[in-house]
N, C-alpha and C positions, 0 to 999 in steps of 0.2 A: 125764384123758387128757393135759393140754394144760399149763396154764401157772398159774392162780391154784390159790390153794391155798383151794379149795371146802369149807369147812368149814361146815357147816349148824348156825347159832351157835343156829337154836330164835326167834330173834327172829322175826317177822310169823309165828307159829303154825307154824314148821318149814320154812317155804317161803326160807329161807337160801339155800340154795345155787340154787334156781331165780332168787332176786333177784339172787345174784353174776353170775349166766349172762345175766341182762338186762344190767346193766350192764355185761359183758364187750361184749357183739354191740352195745351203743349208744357202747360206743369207737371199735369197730371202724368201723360204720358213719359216725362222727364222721371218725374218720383219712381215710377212703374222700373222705366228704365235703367234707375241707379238703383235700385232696392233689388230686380232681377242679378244684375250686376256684383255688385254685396253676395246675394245669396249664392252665387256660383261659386265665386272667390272661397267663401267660408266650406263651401261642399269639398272644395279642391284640396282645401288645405293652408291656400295663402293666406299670409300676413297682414297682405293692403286690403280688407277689406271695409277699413275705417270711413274713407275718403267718401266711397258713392254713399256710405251709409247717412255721412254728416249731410250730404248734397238732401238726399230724400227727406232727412229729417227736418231740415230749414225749410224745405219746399212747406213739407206739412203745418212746419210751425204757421208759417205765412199764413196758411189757409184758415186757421185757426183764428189769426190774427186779423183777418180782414171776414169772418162771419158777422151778419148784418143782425143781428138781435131785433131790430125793426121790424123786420119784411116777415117774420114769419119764428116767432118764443120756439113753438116747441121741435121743428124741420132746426133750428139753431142749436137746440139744447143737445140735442139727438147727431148732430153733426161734431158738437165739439166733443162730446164725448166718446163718437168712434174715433175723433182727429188723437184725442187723451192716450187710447186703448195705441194706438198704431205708433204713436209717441213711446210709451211704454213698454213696445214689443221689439220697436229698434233699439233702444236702451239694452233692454233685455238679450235679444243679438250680441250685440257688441260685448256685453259684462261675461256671459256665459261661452261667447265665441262659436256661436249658434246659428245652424241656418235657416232651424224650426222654425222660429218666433217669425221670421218675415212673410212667410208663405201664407196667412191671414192678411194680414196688412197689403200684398200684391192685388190679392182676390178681389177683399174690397173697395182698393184704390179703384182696381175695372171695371168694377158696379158703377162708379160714383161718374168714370171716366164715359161708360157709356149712354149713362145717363144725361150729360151735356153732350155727346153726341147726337144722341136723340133730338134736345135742343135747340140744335143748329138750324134743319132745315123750318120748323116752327119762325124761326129768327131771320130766313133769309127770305120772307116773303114780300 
């Protein structure tokens, strides 16, 4: 539907592509978890808010970097350019030392997060 390119390689007895779809939603969650993370930091006052930022932002790049332009133009197009907008709002965090800018970018990481949870059980048939 979405973004990796799900190829059920037969390795752990076929269950490929149910293993890609965990580690898709344990990014996601991860992002979620460093970008929460950030945002607190920056509310509090501290410093180190850099570190989860950079974490979320590589995740996302990732996600960026592995959409499947094949499987579906315009679910692709539409994808990379929320991944752009969420790219641009951790930036944004970071240069203004802000913790507005993330609180987009949480909401719709969750969207997207339970959306492959959805997913799963379709996949675990």
């Amino acid at each position: 539907m979405d973004q990796m390119r799900f190829a059920d390689s037969g390795a752990n007895g076929g269950s490929g592509l149910l293993d890609q779809l965990d580690v898709l939603i344990r990014l996601y969650e991860g992002a979620i978890q460093f970008l929460q993370e950030a945002q607190q930091r920056l509310q509090d006052g501290r410093e180190d808010f850099s570190e989860p930022l950079g974490r979320a932002r590589r995740i996302i790049e990732e996600f960026q970097r592995t959409l499947d332009v094949e499987a579906c133009v315009e679910v692709t197009r539409h994808l990379r350019d929320l991944y752009a907008f969420m790219i641009e709002s951790i930036d944004k965090a970071r240069a203004t030392v802000a913790a507005d800018p993330l609180g987009p970018v949480i909401h719709q990481l969750g969207v997207l997060l339970e959306g492959w949870k959805g997913a799963q059980p379709l996949l675990d048939r």
